[in-house]
C-alpha positions, 0 to 999 in steps of 0.5 A, a space after each residue: 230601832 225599838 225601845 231599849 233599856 239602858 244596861 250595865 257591862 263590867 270592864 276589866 282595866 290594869 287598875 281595876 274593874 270598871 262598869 260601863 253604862 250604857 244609856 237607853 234607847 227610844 223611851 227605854 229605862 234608865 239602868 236601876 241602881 238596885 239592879 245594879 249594885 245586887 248584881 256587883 253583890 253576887 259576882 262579889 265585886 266591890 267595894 264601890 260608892 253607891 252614890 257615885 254610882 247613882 251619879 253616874 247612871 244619871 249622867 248616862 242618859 244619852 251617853 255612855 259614862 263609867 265608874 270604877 267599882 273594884 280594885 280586883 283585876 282579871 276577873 271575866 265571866 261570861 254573858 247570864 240569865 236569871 229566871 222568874 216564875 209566876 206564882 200559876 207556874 204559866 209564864 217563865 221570865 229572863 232577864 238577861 246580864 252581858 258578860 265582861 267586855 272579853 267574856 263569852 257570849 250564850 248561844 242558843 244551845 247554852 240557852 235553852 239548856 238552862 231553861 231545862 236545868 231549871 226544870 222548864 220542859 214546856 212552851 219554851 218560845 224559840 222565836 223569841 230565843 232566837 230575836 235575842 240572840 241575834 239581837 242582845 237586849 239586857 236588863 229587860 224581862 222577857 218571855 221566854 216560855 209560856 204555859 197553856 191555860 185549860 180550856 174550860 168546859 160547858 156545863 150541860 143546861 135544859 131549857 124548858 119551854 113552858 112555865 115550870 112556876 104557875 103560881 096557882 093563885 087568884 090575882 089580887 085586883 087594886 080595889 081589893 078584889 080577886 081575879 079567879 079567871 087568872 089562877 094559872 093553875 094548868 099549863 096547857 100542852 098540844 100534841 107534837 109541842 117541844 117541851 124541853 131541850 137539853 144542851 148537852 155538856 162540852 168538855 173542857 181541854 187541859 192545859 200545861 204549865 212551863 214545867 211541864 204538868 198538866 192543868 185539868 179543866 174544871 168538871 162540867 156537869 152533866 144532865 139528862 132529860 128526864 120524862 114520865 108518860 105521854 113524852 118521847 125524845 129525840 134520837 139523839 135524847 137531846 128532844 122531848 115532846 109532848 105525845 098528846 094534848 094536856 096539861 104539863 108540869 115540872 116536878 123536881 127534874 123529871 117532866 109530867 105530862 097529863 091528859 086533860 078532858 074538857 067539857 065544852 059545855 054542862 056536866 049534866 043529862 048530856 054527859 052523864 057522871 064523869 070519872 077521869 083519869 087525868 085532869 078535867 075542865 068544864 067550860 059550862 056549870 055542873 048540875 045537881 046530881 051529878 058527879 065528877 071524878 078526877 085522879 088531876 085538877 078539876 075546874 069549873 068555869 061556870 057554878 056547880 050546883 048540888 053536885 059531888 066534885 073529887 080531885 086527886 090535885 085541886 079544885 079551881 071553880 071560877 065563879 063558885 058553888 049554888 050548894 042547895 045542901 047537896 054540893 060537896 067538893 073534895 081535894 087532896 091538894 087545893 080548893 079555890 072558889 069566888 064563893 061558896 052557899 050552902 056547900 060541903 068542901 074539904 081540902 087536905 091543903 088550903 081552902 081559898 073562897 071569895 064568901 062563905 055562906 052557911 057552909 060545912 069546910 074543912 081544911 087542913 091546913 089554911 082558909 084564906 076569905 078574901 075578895 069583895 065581901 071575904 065573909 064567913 056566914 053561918 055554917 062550920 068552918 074548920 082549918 089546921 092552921 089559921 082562918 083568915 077573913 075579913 067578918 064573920 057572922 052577922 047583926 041578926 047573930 047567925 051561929 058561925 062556928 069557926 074551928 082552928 086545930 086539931 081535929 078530934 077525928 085525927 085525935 080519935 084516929 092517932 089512939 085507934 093507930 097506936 092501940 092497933 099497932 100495940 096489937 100487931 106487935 104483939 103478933 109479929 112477935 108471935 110469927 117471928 117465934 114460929 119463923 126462927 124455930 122452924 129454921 132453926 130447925 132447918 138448920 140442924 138439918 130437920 125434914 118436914 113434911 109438906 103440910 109443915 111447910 105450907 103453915 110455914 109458908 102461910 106463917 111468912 106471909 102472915 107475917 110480911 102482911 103485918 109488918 107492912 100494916 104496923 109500918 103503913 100506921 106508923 106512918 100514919 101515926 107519924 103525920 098526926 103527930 106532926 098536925 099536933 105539934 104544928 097546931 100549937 101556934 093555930 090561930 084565927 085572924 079577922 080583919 074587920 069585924 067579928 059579930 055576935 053569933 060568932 063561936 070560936 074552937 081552938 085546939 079544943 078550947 072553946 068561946 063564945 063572942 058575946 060582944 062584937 070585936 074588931 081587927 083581932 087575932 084569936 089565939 091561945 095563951 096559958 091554955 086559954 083563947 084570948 084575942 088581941 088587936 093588929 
């Protein structure tokens, strides 16, 4: 038969009106006296003993029981439904009452009409209608509409198939050396390789609640693939490859793909002076003499000697530089090198070599020494921010400059800046006198001849070109400033010994170390150098 609650029915007699209850069925619940006695509550029938009434539910377990409630007589009503919403508005709950033992019955009419008086215009459940009224079930909940959840969407993703990471440094080893074979620096690329695939956005499906309103999905989110040269895609954008050989790179969301030339031997005699336009690896050495030119990174899997390397990105040399006087590295990013004798190397990032020996580096922001030996030996060593290093100088009290800061070349260049853009001031002020005359003039409907107009002409583009300058310095000017205020806090950091010989710079200040020190940190306060222990 199925599980049934137990429920109520009023019964009107000649000297009263009487409540049957009706015991449940197959595990079905009791009748609940709060039920009930609301019930009573809102027909206004009473007045009744709610104890006795509890007595009597509970004697209604298997079999039916009854009990006076009112002395009122002839009062029927008919079969009712009360209505429960979730709080989402996606489910409608009946609860349905019998109605007197002469009163009327609902049909199915009467039935959905009041859903619909109560605003229920969606997911009325007919089937489940249709199962009570050809079988009454009273004082249980029942579904008697439903909503439609959205179907929520897929928000687009790209999956890219290489490193979008390369770390770009040398592996710390346990002993305390570094491991300048694994920089990762390039991410190699073939021709034809699948650099990345978008999985495009699936849009969601809006729902419904029982009343009727449409429930929107959350938005998804859309991408698209996006490439610089080198790269095609698919037909249907959802592809992209790579169209040549080389090293690639994910700046921001846009992908790069850049040729790489490599040497399969020395840059010498055989290959002449080599300028690229992409990035460049030597699997050999590079000699004395000759000259490497890259718009990339470059990297040297053997020693240069006295040669001149140039990188518009970094500069990796796995073993490192034999300078003899003569080898000179330049980077607008990076240099990294396991050591470097009797070389030139300047880097507008960071600078980070396994030895320095009798060395002229320039950094502009830091030098890290690290490896095996992480020592600086003689020369002139200079860096934006911080030194850091493990000794510097020697017992036979070679001179090592070391230099942290502000440069005086950046300082003289920030003046020269600031006194050619009080100048160019002066002259846009000028040509923009001359320009607002002439249409001024032009205004007032003034005719000029065509040799007034070429100096007019002649003027504007004066004037474009110096404004460009004064914009171009002030940029400059902005960046100097920035280096300045972040040297305040510049400092060089030793983690072993600092011996006699040693000459240190910091924004300017200068002192000698006259007395060997140990584990320090040079830095400025008060406006002068002090070190201190770590």
């Amino acid at each position: 038969m199925g599980v049934k609650n137990g429920y109520f029915q009023l019964d009107n007699r000649a000297d009263g009106i009487y409540v049957i209850i009706f015991p449940p069925e197959d595990g079905g619940q009791n009748v609940d006296v709060m039920e009930l006695t609301a019930f009573l509550d809102k027909k206004g029938i009473g007045p009744y003993d709610i104890k006795e009434l509890n007595m009597v539910i509970q004697t209604a377990v298997k079999n039916q029981a009854f009990a006076k409630v009112s002395d009122q007589k002839g009062l029927e009503f008919g079969e009712s439904m009360e209505l429960r919403f979730s709080e989402d508005h996606m489910t409608a709950t009946a609860r349905f009452y019998p109605p007197t033992t002469k009163g009327q019955v609902m049909d199915m009419k009467e039935i959905v009409g009041d859903l619909q008086y109560n605003h229920i215009q969606y997911g009325i459940n007919a089937e489940i209608l249709q199962g009570f009224v050809q079988n009454r079930t009273y004082c249980t909940d029942i579904v008697v509409a439903r909503g439609t959840q959205p179907v929520q969407g897929k928000d687009a993703y790209i999956t890219y198939n290489f490193d979008v990471n390369p770390t770009g440094k040398p592996k710390q080893l346990e002993d305390g050396s570094v491991d300048f074979h694994s920089l990762n620096i390039f991410t190699k690329v073939e021709k034809g390789a699948l650099l990345a695939t978008l999985t495009p956005a699936v849009q969601g499906k809006p729902g419904k609640d029982v009343y009727g309103n449409e429930i929107a999905p959350a938005k998804v989110k859309n991408l698209s693939l996006k490439y610089s040269r080198n790269i095609s895609v698919s037909e249907d954008k959802l592809q992209m490859f790579s169209d040549v050989s080389g090293d690639v790179q994910l700046v921001g969301d846009t992908v790069f793909v850049s040729d790489t030339y490599t040497v399969m031997a020395d840059v010498d005699p055989s290959t002449g002076d080599i300028e690229y336009d992409g990035n460049v690896i030597v699997t050999g050495n590079v000699r004395t003499g000759f000259t490497i030119r890259a718009k990339g990174s470059v990297q040297v899997n053997g020693v240069v000697e006295g040669a001149y390397i140039y990188s518009g990105d970094s500069i990796v040399l796995n073993r490192g530089m034999q300078g003899m006087s003569k080898g000179y590295l330049e980077a607008e990013n990076n240099i990294v090198a396991k050591f470097v004798e009797s070389g030139t190397l300047t880097a507008k990032n960071n600078i980070t070599v396994g030895s320095l020996l009798h060395s002229k580096v320039k950094a502009g922001n830091d030098i890290v020494v690290n490896g095996k030996k992480a020592f600086i030996i003689g020369g002139d060593v200079s860096a934006g921010h911080m030194i850091d290093v493990r000794s510097t100088g020697n017992q036979m009290e070679t001179l090592t400059v070391l230099r942290v800061g502000i440069f005086q070349e950046q300082l003289d260049k920030l003046n020269e800046l600031r006194t050619t853009n009080e100048s160019i001031k002066e002259d846009i002020e000028k040509y923009t006198g001359v320009v607002n005359m002439f249409r001024t003039q032009l205004a007032k409907g003034a005719k000029f001849l065509p040799e007034q107009i070429k100096k007019l002409q002649s003027v504007a583009e004066n004037l474009k070109q110096l404004e460009k300058q004064f914009n171009d310095n002030d940029v400059e000017i902005k960046e100097i400033e920035e280096a300045v205020e972040q040297s305040q806090g510049c400092k060089i950091k030793v983690s072993d010994v600092v011996n006699v010989g040693t000459e240190v710079h910091l924004n300017g200040h200068y002192q000698a170390v006259r007395q060997s020190v140990k584990r320090c940190i040079f830095r400025l306060a008060g406006g002068e150098i002090e070190h201190v222990g770590y």
